[in-house]
DRENMAR-72505 format. One record per residue (C-alpha): residue in three letters; x, z, y. Coordinates in steps of 0.2 Angstrom, whole numbers, plus 5000, padded with zeros to 4 digits. Layout:
<bados>
ALAXZY;...
</bados>
This chain:
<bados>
UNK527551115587;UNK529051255588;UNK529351355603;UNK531251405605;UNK531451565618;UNK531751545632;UNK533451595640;UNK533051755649;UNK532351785631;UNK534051745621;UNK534951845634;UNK533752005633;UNK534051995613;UNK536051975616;UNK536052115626;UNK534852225616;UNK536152185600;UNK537652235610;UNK536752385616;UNK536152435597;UNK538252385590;UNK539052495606;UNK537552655603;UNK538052635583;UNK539852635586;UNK539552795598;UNK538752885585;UNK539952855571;UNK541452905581;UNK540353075585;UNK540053105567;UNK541953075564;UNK542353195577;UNK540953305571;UNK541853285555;UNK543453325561;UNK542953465570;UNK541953545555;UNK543853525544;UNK544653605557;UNK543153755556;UNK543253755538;UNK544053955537;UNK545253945520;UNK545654115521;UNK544054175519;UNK544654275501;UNK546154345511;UNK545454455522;UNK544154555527;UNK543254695524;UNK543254785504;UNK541854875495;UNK541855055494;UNK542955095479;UNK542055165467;UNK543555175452;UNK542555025444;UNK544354955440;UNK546255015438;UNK547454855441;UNK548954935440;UNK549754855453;UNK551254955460;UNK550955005479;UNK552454995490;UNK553355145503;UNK553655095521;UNK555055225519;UNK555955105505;UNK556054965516;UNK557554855523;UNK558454725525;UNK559054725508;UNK557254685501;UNK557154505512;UNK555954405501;UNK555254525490;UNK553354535488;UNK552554685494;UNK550754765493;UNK550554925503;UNK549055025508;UNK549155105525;UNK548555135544;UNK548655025559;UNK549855115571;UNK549754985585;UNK549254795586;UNK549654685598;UNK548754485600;UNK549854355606;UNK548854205609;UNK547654155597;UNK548954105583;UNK549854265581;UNK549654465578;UNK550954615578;UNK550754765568;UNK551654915567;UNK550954985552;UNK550955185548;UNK551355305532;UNK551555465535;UNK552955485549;UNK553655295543;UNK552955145555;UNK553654955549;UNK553254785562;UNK552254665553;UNK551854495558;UNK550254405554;UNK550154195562;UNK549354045559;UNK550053955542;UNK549353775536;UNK548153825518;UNK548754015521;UNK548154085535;UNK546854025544;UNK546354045565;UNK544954145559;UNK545854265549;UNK547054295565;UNK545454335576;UNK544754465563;UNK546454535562;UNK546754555580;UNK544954645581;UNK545454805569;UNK545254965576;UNK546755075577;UNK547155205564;UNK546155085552;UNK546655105535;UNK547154925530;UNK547754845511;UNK549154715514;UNK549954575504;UNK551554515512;UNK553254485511;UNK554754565519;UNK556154485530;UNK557554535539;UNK557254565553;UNK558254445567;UNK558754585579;UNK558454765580;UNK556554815579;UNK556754965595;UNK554755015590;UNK554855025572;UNK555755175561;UNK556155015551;UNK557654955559;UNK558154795551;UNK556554735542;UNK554854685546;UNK553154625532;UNK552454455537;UNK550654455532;UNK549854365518;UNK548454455515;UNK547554605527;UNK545954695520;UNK545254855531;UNK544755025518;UNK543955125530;UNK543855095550;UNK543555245563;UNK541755245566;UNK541955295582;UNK543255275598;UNK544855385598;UNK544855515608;UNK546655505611;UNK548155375606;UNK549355435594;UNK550955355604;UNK550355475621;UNK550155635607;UNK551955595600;UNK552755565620;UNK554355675621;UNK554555805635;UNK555955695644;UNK555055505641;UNK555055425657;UNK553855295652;UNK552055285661;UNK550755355646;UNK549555475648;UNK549855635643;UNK548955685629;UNK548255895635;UNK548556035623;UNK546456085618;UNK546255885617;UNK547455885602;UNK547056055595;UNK545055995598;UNK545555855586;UNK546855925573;UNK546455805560;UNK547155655570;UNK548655735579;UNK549155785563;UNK549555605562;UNK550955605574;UNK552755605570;UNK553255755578;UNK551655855568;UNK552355765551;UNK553955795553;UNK553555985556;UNK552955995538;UNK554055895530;UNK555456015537;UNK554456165533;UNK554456095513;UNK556156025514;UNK556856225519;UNK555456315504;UNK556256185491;UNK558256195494;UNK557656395497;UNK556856415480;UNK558256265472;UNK559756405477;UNK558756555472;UNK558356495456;UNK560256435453;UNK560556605453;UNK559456665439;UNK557956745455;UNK556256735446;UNK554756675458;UNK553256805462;UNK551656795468;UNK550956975476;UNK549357005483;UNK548856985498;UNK547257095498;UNK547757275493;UNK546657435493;UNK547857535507;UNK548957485519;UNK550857445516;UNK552457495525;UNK551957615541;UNK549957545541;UNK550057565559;UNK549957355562;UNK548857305547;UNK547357175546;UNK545757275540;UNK544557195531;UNK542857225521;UNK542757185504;UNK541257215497;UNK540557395499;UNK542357455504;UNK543957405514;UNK545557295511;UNK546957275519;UNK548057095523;UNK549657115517;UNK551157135529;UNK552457085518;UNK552657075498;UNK554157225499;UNK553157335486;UNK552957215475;UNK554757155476;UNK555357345474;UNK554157335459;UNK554657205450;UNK556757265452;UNK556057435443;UNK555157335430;UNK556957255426;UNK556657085432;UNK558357105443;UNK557956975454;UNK556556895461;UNK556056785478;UNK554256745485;UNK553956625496;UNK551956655504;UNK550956725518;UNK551356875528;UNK550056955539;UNK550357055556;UNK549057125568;UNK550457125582;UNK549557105600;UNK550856995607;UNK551056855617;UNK552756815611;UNK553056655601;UNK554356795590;UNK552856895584;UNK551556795575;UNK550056865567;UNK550256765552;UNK551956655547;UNK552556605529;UNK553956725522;UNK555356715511;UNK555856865503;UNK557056895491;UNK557657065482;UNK559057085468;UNK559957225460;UNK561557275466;UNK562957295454;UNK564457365463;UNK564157315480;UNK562957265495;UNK564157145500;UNK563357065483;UNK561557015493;UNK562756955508;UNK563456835500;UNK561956785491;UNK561156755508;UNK562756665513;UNK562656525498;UNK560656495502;UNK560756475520;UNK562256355517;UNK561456255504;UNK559656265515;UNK560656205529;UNK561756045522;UNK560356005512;UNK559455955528;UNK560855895538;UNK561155785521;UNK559255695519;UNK558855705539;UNK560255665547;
</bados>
């Protein structure tokens, strides 16, 4: 004979099915979340940026690198790839990073955010993480920019990141920030102040600052339009000594050196050698080089060492001949800088 369950025993196994359906419905919608979750991990950027291998000129791409300094608005869509350091960086959120990016005394905005298939939250973390003064690689593309960009030397433009690679990373902290090294005399703003010996302690890095690179620029800029209206006027360039066996002019404020088993001497100017070379015919000659003083002085007019530009030519009829000469170049030195620096 059969024996049916009971009730209790149909309801127990009802309630054990509708346990087992509800525990297999949970699991599947956890594994669809899971699922979700693991898409919305999946990091697509992964080739875009990151960290590159020490270039070891295993390759030569060709492909043209592009000047801060060239940019503006005109450029809007064109594709860029420049190499150069991170000035500041700035996180906003988790979706988006602002850059100003550095080359040489040139500083341009760039913009890295979160982009369906293109730029990934992963790729905005890594980027918000690189140190300052990084050297980084990046592929982007240039926009107008909406409104005047107030931190940038770039004005009307800024690069929107496609691509951000780091070359070299500090290997240990800054010790100073390059916008406090470059705070002007009269900047109101509250940044520390960046001490004289901390900057001089560290010359390499405050030789970053746009006030220490536009010094040199200047410097090169006055030497070329001084040897551009030289050589106009048919002056040969010289290079004398600057180590001689006895000292020059009155000897009295000379640099004295050994050199080997006897004594040298630094040069104070290259006068000889110009008066030299006008009784060798050359007529006219410039030199544009180092000049040696041993002035004890504490004056910032009498430098122990300074680069000087000589010049020394052979009158025909005249001295007002050399004043005028001098008149032409310190014209030309002095609208060619107002013209490229204004």
């Amino acid at each position: 004979m059969y024996n049916w369950p009971s009730k209790s025993a149909l309801k127990k196994a009802a309630k054990e099915a509708e346990k087992a359906k509800k525990a297999a419905e949970r699991a599947a919608k956890e594994a669809e979340q899971a699922a979700a979750r693991a898409a919305a991990d999946v990091d697509y950027s992964e080739q875009s940026y990151g960290k590159l291998p020490l270039n070891q000129s295993q390759e030569r791409p060709g492909r043209s690198r592009a000047q801060i300094s060239t940019f503006d608005a005109s450029k809007d869509g064109e594709n860029v790839i420049l190499r150069a350091r991170v000035h500041t960086s700035r996180a906003q959120g988790s979706k988006m990073v602002f850059f100003a990016l550095r080359q040489r005394q040139h500083t341009v905005q760039a913009l890295l955010t979160v982009a369906p298939e293109t730029v990934s939250k992963q790729m905005v973390k890594w980027a918000a993480s690189v140190p300052l003064e990084s050297i980084v690689l990046v592929e982007g593309v240039v926009k107008r920019s909406p409104e005047e960009i107030k931190s940038a030397t770039i004005k009307d433009a800024e690069v929107h990141i496609k691509k951000i690679h780091t070359i070299s990373e500090p290997e240990i902290r800054l010790p100073f920030n390059l916008e406090d090294a470059d705070k002007a005399q009269d900047d109101e703003r509250e940044v520390p102040t960046v001490s004289f010996d901390t900057r001089l302690n560290n010359r390499v890095l405050d030789l970053r600052t746009q006030t220490s690179q536009s010094i040199f620029v200047m410097q090169s800029a006055v030497t070329d339009l001084f040897r551009q209206s030289l050589q106009a006027k048919g002056f040969i360039e010289i290079h004398s000594p600057k180590l001689q066996g006895a000292a020059t002019e009155s000897g009295a404020s000379v640099f004295k050196v050994d050199y080997f088993k006897g004594n040298a001497f630094l040069a104070q100017s290259p006068q000889l050698a110009k008066q030299m070379a006008i009784g060798a015919d050359f007529e006219r000659v410039y030199e544009i080089g180092p000049v040696f003083r041993a002035e004890n002085s504490f004056t910032h007019r009498h430098l122990t060492e300074f680069t000087g530009l000589d010049l020394e030519m052979t009158i025909e009829e005249h001295y007002h001949e050399v004043v005028d000469v001098l008149d032409s170049m310190l014209l030309h030195i002095f609208n060619g800088l107002k013209t490229k620096f204004r």
